[in-house]
C-alpha positions as a Python dict, from the first residue, in 0.01 Angstrom:
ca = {
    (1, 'X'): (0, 0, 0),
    (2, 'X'): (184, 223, -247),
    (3, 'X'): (515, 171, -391),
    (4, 'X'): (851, 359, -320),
    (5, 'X'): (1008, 548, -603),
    (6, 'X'): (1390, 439, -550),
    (7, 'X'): (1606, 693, -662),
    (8, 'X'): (1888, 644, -916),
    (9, 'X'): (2124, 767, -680),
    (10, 'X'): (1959, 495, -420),
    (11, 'X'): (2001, 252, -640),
    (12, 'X'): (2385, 331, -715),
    (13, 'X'): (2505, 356, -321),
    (14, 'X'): (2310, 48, -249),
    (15, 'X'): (2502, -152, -523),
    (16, 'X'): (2845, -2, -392),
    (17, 'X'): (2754, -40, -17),
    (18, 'X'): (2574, -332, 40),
    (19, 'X'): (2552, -583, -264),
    (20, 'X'): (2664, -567, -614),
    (21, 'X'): (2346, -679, -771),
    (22, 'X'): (2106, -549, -1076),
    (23, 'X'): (1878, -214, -1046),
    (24, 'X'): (1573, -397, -1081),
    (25, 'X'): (1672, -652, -811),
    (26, 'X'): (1786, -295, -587),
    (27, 'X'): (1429, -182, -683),
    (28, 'X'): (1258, -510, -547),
    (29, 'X'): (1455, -505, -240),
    (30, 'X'): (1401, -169, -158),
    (31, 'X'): (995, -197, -187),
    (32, 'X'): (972, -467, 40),
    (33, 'X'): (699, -439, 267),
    (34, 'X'): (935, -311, 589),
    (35, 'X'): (1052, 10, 360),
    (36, 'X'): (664, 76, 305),
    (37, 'X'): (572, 53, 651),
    (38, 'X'): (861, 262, 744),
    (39, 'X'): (772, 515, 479),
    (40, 'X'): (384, 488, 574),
    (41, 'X'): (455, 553, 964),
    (42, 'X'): (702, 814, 826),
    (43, 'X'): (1011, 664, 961),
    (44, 'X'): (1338, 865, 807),
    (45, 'X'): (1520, 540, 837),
    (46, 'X'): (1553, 211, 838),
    (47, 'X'): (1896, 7, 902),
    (48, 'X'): (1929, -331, 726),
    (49, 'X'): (2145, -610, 878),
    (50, 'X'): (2494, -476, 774),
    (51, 'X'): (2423, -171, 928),
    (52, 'X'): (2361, 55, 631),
    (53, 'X'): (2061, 308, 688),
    (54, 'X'): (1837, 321, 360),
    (55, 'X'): (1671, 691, 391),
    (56, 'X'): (1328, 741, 337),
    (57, 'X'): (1163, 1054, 222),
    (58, 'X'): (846, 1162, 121),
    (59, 'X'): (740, 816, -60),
    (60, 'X'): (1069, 787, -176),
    (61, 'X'): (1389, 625, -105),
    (62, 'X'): (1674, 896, -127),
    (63, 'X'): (2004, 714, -40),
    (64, 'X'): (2202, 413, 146),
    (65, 'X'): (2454, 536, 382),
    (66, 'X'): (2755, 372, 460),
    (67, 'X'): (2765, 140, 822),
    (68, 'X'): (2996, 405, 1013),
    (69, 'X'): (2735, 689, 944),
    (70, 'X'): (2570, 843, 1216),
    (71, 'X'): (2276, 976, 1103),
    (72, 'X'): (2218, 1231, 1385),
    (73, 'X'): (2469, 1419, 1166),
    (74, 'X'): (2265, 1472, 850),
    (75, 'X'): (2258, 1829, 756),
    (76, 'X'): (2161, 1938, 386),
    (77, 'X'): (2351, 2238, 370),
    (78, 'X'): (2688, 2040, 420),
    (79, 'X'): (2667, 1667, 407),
    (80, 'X'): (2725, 1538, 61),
    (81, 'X'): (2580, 1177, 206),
    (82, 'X'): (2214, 1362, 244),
    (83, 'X'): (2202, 1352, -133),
}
């Protein structure tokens, strides 16, 4: 299987919203092998045990939103969080 490209801005909202840590250890964490299934099966998200959603598009991992996100209300045109 193929790796995810994590995007800087991926990388930056998972180190405010769900641990503190370096990018390289956000990059690890973010290819494990659940993210490339989900990505592979085309899943948009996948929630990790805090609640945050990590979004997946397109082989690549786009953003972490926050817990109290619902994602049903994603819309590019006005949600700064789909960034």
């Amino acid at each position: 299987m193929s790796e995810l490209f994590v995007t800087p801005h991926a990388i930056q909202r998972y180190r405010e919203r769900v641990e503190d840590v370096s990018p390289l250890e956000v990059d690890r964490r973010l290819n494990e092998p659940v993210f490339i299934r989900a990505a592979y099966f085309g899943a948009p998200f996948v929630k990790l045990g805090g609640g945050q959603r990590v979004v997946i598009k397109s082989w690549r991992v786009i953003t972490v939103l926050p817990s109290d996100h619902v994602p049903g209300s994603l819309d590019r045109r006005r949600d700064h969080l789909f960034e």
